[in-house]
C-alpha positions in Angstrom: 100.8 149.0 83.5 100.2 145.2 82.7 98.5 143.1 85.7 99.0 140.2 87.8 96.1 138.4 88.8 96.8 135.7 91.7 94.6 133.2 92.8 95.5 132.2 96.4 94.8 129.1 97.8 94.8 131.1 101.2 95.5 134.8 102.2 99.7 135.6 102.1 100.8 134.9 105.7 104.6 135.3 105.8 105.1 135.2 109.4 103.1 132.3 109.6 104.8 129.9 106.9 107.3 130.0 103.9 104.5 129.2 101.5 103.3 133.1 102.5 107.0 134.2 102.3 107.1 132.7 98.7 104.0 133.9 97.7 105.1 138.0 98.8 108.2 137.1 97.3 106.6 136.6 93.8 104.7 139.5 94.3 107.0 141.9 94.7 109.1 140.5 91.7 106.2 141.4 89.4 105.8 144.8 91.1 109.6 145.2 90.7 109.1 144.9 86.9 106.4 148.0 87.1 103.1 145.0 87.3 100.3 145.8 89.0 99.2 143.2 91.2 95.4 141.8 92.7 95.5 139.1 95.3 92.0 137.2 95.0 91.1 134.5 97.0 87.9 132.8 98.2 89.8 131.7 101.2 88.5 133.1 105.2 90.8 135.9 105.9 93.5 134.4 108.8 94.5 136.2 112.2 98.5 137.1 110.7 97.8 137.5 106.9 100.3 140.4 105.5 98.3 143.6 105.2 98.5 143.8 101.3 96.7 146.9 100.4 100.1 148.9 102.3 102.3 146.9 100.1 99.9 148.5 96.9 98.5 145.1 96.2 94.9 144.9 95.9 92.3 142.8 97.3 89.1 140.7 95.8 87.2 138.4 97.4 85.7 135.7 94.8 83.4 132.9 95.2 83.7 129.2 94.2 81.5 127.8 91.5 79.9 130.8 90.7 79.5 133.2 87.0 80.2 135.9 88.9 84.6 135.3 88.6 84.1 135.2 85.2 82.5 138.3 84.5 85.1 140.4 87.2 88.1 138.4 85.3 86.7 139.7 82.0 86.6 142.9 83.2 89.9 143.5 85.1 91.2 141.4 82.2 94.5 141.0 83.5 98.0 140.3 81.0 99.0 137.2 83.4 97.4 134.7 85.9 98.8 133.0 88.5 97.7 130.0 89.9 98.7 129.1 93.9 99.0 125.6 93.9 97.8 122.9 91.3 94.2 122.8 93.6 93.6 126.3 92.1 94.0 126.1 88.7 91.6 123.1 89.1 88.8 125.2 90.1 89.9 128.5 87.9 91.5 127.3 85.2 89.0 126.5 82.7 87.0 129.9 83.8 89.9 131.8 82.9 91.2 130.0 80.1 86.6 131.0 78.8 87.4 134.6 80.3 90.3 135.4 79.3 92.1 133.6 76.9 94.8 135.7 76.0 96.3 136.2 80.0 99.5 134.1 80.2 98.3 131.2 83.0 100.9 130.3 85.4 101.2 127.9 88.2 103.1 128.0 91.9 103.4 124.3 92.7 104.8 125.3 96.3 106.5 122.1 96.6 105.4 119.1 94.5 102.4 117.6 96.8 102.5 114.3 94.5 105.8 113.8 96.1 105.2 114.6 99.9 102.0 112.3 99.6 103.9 109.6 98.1 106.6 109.9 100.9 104.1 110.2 103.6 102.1 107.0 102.2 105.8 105.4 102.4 106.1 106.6 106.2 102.7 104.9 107.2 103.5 101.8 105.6 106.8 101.7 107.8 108.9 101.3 104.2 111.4 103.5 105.5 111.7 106.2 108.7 112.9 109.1 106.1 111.8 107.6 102.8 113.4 110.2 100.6 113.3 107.7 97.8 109.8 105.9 97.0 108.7 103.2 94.5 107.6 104.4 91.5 103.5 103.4 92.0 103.7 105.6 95.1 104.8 108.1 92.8 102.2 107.5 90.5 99.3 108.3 92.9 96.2 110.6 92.5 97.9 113.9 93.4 100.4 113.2 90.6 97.6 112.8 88.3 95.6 115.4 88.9 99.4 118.2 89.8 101.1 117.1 86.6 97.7 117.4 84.8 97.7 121.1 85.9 101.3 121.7 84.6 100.3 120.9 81.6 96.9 122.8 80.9 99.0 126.2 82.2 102.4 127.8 80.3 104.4 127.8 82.6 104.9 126.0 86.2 107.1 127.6 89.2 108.9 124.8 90.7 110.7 125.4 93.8 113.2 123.3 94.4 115.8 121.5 92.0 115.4 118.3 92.8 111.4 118.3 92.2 112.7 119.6 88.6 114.3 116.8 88.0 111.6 114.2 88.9 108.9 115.9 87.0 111.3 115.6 83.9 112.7 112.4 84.5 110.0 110.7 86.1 106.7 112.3 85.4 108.8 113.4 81.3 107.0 116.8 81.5 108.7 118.7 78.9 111.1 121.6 80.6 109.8 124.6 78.5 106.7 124.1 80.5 108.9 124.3 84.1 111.1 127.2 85.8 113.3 126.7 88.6 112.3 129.3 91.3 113.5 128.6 94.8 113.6 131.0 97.6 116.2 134.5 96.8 117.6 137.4 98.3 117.7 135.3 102.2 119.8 138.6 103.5 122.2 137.5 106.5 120.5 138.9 109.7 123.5 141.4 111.1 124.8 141.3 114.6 123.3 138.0 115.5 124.0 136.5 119.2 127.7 134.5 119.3 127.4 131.0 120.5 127.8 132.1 124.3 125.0 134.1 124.5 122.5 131.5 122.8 120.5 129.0 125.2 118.3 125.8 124.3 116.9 124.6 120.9 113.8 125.5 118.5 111.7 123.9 116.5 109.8 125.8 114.3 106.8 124.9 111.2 102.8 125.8 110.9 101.5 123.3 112.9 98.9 122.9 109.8 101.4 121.4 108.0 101.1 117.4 108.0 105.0 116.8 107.9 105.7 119.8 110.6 103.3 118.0 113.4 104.9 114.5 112.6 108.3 116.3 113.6 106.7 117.4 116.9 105.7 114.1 117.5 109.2 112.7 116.9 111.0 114.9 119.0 108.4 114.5 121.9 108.3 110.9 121.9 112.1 109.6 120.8 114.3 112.3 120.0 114.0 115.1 122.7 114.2 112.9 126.1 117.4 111.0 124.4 118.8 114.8 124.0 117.3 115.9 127.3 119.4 113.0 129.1 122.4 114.4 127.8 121.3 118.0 128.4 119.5 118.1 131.5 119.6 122.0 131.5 118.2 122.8 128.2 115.0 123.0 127.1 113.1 123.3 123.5 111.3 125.8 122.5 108.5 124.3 119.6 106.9 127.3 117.8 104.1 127.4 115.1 100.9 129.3 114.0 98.2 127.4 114.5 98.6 125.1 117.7 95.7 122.5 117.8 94.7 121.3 121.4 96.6 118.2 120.5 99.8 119.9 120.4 99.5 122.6 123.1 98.7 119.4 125.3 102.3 118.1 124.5 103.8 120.9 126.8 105.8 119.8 129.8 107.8 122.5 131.5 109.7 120.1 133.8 110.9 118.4 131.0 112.0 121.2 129.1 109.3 120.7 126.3 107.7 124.1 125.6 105.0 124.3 122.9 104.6 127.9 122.5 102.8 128.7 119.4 102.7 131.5 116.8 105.8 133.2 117.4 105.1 137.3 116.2 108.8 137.5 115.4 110.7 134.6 114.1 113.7 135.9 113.6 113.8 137.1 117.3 113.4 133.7 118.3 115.6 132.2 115.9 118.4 133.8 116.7 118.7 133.6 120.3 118.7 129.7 120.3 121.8 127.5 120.0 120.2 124.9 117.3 117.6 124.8 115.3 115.7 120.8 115.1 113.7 120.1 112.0 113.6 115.9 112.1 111.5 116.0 109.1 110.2 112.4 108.0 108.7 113.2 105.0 108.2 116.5 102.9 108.8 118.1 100.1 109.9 121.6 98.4 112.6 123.8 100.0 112.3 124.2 104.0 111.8 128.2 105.2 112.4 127.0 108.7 115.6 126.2 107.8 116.7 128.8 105.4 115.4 131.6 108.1 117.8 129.6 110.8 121.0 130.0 108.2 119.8 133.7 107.6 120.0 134.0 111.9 123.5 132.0 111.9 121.4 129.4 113.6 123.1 125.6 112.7 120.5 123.4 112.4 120.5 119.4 112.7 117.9 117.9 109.9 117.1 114.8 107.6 118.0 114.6 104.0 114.4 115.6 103.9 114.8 118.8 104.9 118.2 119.3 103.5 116.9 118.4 100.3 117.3 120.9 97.1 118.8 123.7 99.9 122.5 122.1 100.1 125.4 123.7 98.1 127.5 120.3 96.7 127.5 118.2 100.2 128.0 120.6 102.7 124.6 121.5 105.1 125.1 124.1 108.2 124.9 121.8 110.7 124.3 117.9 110.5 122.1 116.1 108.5 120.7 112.9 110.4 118.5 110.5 109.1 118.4 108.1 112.2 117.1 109.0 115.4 120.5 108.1 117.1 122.3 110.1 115.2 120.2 113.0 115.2 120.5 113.1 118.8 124.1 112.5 119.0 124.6 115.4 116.3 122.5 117.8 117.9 124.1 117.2 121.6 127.6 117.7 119.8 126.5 120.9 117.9 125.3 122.4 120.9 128.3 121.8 123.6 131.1 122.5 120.7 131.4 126.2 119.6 134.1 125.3 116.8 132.0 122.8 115.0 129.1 125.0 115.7 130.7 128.0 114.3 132.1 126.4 111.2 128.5 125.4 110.3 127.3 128.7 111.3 129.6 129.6 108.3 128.4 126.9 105.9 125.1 128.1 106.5 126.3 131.3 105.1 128.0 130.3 102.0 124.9 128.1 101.4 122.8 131.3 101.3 125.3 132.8 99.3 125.6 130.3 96.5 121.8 129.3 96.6 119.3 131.7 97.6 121.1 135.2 96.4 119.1 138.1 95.2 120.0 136.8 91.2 117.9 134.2 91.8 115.7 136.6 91.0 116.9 138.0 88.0 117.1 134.6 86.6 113.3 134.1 87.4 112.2 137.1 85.4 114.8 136.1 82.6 112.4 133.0 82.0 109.4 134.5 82.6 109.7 138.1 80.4 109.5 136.1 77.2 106.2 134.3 78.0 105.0 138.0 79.7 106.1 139.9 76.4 104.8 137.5 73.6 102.2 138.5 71.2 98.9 136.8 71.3 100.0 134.8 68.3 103.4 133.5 69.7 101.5 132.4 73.0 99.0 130.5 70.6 102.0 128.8 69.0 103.3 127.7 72.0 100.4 126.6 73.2 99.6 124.3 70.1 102.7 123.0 70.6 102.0 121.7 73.7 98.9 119.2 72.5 98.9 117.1 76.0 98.2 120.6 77.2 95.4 121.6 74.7 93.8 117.8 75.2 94.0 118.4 78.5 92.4 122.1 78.9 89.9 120.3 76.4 88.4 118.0 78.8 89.0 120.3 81.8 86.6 122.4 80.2 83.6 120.4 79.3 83.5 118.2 82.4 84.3 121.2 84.8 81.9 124.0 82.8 79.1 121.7 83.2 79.5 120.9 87.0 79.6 124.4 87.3 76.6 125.5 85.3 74.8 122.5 87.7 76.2 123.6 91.0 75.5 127.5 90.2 72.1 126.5 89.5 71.9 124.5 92.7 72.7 127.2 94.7 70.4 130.1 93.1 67.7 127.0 93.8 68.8 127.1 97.1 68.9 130.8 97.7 
């Protein structure tokens, strides 16, 4: 059986965010098409990651800057390696491209973190409260330098949401044999949810780690919630999140109806027994689990064209899409009193998994991938040499990274 070597930027935590549900998911494709798989990261281990030894994934713990990788590469010697997130083929690449030339290299962008830096840059300057567009020099930052850099030293890149592909073709004019299109699939319809009678209060859910997740906390807390509140004196919001930092746990007021309460073991549970799901998202990028999970709950949610973006099918959202603070509230105050509205974008949320996020998805993945998986040494080669920015590229990743590492190695057996 071939293998799958992945290269985690942090141990698969699925319950925790939908970069760990992405990650599984790409997994289990590979084991699907009879792969073996090793998860190897040199990240700590976290309180909620997946236990993936049950799923028959093995484990390796690996070291930064140090030989010894590149002697346990060599001799699992793997058919494929994937990279999770440009940061990782940073530090690996080169090793594996020395170790094991042959292994097709493949990068996960999660979501293109050029673009969410850009955006975020645009948020601070006050250009714009949900600056979905941004000048092109904010584009053109160090993340895009060093992300689309990575695209091109590996063979193929994951991207995750359509819109992204067309940037980094349009914009950033990286060629799209080196891209795939690989958004979320198979989001299954949870059965027998709650009707709209039987659901109280809103959530608002995202790993509190996550830059653009905590700026939505702050947003409802401070402008959006007490507007709502005012309207709905009864109901209360329920923010959940792995990974609560003091600073967020302090924004818990129960007489208000503000109620920060953390890692939530089961999302779904949660998900489905509120009314509306809040994601005021100021700047991001990638597709939004959050919200895909609260279509999958019949859960209508009220976001930004942030959030929204590459998860809509034509114009249609389930729920309201709000890029104002007004009418965000007034959107999510209507949702929440009307059941028809509310039902008929509990049913848009539907069709959107339908059309978007089926289990073809996919198929249509692997359809892209088998090629590169099933070439001969000598076609990968020629793809390869076609791809010179590439080559140049893995050129100079080599000799300025190989030397670092031969000095920090040394530094450290100094040390010990």
């Amino acid at each position: 059986m071939p293998l799958l070597v992945v290269i985690g930027y942090v141990w698969p935590e699925p319950a925790s965010s939908a970069a760990g549900s992405r990650m599984l998911s790409l997994v289990q494709l590979f084991q699907a098409q009879g792969w073996r798989v090793c998860f190897a990261s040199a990240a700590e281990p976290g309180p909620h990651r997946v236990d993936l030894p049950a799923i028959g994934v093995s484990e390796q713990r690996i070291a930064l800057n140090c030989d010894s990788f590149d002697q346990w590469l060599k001799d699992v010697n793997p058919q494929a390696v994937l990279f999770d997130r440009f940061m990782l083929e940073e530090q690996f690449g080169w090793r594996v491209a020395a170790s094991c030339p042959d292994a097709l290299r493949l990068l996960d962008m999660e979501d293109l973190h050029a673009l969410r830096q850009a955006r975020h840059d645009a948020v601070k300057a006050g250009d714009a409260l949900v600056a979905k567009e941004v000048a092109v020099e904010r584009l053109n930052n160090e993340l895009a330098l060093r992300e689309i850099a990575a695209i091109y030293r590996c063979d193929l890149t994951l991207v995750i949401s359509d819109y992204e592909m067309q940037l980094l073709q349009q914009h950033y004019r990286v060629p799209s044999e080196l891209l795939c299109y690989c958004p979320f699939w198979h989001a299954a319809v949870v059965p027998a949810v709650p009707a709209f009678a039987e659901r109280t209060h809103f959530i608002s859910i995202g790993n509190f780690r996550h830059a653009p997740n905590w700026q939505a906390v702050l947003w409802l807390k401070q402008q959006l919630w007490p507007q709502i509140r005012k309207a709905l004196p009864q109901a209360e919001l329920h923010i959940y999140g792995a990974y609560p930092p003091p600073k967020a746990t302090a924004l818990h007021n129960a007489r208000d109806g503000f109620l920060v309460k953390g890692w939530a073991a089961d999302a779904v549970a949660v998900m489905q027994q509120a009314r509306l799901c809040l994601a005021p998202l100021q700047f991001g990028a990638g597709l939004k689990g959050k919200l895909l999970e609260a279509m999958q709950c019949g859960t209508p949610s009220v976001t930004t064209s942030i959030g929204a973006e590459g998860m809509q099918a034509g114009t249609g959202w389930g729920g309201a899409i709000a890029d104002t603070a007004e009418a965000f509230c007034q959107a999510a105050v209507a949702l929440y009193q009307d059941e028809t509205p509310w039902l008929a974008a509990q049913q848009q949320g539907y069709q959107i998994l339908q059309q978007r996020f089926g289990a073809e998805q996919a198929s249509r993945v692997w359809q892209q991938l088998a090629p590169l998986l099933n070439a001969s040494a000598e076609q990968t080669s020629a793809r390869r040499q076609r791809n010179f920015t590439g080559l140049m590229l893995q050129s100079h990743a080599y000799r300025s990274s190989h030397y670092m590492g031969l000095w920090i190695t040394a530094k450290n057996k100094v040390l010990t």
